[in-house]
C-alpha positions in Angstrom: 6.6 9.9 -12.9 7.2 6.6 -14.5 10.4 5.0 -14.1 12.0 1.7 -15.8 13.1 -1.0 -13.0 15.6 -2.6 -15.0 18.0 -3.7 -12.0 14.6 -5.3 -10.4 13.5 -7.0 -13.8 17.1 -8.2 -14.4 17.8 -9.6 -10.6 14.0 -11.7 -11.0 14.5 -12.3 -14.8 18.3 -13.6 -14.9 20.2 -13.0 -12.2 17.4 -15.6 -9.6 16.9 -19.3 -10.3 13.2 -19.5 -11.4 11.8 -20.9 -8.7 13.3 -18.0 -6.7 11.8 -15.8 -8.5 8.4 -17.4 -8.8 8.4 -17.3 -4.9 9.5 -13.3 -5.1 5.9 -13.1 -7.0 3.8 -15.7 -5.0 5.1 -15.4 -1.1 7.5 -12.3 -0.8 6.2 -9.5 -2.4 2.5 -10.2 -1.1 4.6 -10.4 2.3 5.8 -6.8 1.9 2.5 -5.7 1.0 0.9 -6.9 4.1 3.6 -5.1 6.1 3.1 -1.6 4.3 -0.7 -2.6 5.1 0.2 -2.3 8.6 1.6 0.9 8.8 -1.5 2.8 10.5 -1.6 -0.1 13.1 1.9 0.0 14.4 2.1 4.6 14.1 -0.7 6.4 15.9 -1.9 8.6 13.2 -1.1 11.7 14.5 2.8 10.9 14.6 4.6 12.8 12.0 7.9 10.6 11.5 10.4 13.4 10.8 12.4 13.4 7.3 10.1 10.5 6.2 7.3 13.4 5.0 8.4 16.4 3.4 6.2 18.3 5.5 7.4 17.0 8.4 9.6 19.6 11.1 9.9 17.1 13.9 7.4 15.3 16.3 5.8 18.1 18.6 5.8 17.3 22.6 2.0 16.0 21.6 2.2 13.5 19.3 1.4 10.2 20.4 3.5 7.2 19.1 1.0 3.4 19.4 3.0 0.6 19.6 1.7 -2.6 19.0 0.5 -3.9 22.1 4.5 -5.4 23.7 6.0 -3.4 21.5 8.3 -0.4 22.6 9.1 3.3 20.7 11.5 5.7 22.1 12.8 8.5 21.6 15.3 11.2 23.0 15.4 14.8 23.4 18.6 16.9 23.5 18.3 20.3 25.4 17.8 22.4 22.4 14.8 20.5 21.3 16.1 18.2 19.0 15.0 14.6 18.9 18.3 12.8 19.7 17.3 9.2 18.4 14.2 7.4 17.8 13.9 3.4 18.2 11.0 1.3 16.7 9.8 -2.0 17.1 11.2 -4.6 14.3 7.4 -4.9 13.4 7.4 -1.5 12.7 10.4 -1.0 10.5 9.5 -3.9 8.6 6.4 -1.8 7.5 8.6 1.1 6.8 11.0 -1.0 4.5 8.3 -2.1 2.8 7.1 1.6 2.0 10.7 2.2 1.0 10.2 -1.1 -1.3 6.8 0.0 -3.0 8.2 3.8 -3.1 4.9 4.9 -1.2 6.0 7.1 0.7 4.9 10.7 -0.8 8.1 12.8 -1.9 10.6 11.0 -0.7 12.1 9.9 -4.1 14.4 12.5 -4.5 17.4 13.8 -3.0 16.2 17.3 -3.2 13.0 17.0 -1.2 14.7 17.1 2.5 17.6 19.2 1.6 20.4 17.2 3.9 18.3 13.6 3.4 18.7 10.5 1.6 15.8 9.3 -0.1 13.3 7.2 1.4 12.8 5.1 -1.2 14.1 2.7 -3.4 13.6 4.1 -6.7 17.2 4.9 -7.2 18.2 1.3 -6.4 15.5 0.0 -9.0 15.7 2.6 -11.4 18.8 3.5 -14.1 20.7 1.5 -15.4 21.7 -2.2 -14.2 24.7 -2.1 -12.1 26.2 -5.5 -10.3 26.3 -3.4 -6.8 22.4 -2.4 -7.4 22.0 -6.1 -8.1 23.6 -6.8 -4.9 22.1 -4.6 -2.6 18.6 -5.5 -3.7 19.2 -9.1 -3.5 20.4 -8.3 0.0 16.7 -6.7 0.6 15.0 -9.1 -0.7 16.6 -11.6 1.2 15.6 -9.7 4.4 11.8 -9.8 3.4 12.1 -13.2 2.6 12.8 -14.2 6.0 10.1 -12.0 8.1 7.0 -13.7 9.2 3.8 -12.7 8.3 2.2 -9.8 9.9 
């Protein structure tokens, strides 16, 4: 569907000093595109990352998670086969925020695809109607991708 960003358009068009915002354009948001780029370097491809797909059930005792070489993933079992907690690598949640950013991440807009889940994306936060807090909360983001190196 297409959506309005009107809290995204306002924070870059009023809310930013211009030079701010000309460096959104020219350094940060090629920034988070290189990190989304590197999402099938930093997850082996057969590692379904549960409630991020809305196909996903859980990561099967096979599937392989590829860190970047240094890099360390783990994750926890309980007894009754439920994955406890699962820890990634800064590199490789900076790719996933950046999904969340660009809202590529298929069905994961809406509330109602993983009944019991939050989005993964940041539609919402973009989309609607300007509010101050969604003005915040994005300026918080955008801060946080302004200050990650390159991939």
């Amino acid at each position: 569907p297409n959506h309005t960003l009107p809290t995204l358009q306002r924070l870059l068009e009023h809310d930013l000093e211009p030079d701010e915002s000309r460096d959104f354009w020219e350094r940060v948001f090629p920034l988070i595109v290189d990190w989304a780029s590197r999402i099938e370097d930093l997850f082996a491809p057969s590692l379904v990352v549960p409630y991020l797909c809305s196909n996903a059930t859980g990561v099967s005792d096979g599937a392989s998670l590829r860190p970047e070489p240094g890099a360390e993933i783990r994750r926890q079992k309980l007894e009754d086969g439920f994955i406890d907690s699962v820890a990634f690598s800064r590199e490789q949640v900076a790719s996933l925020l950046s999904h969340a950013f660009l809202c590529t991440i298929p069905g994961r807009d809406r509330l109602d695809d993983l009944q019991g889940f939050a989005p993964f994306s940041f539609i919402q936060l973009f989309a609607g109607e300007y509010a101050e807090f969604k003005s915040a909360k994005l300026s918080l983001l955008l801060q946080y991708f302004s200050e990650l190196p390159p991939p």
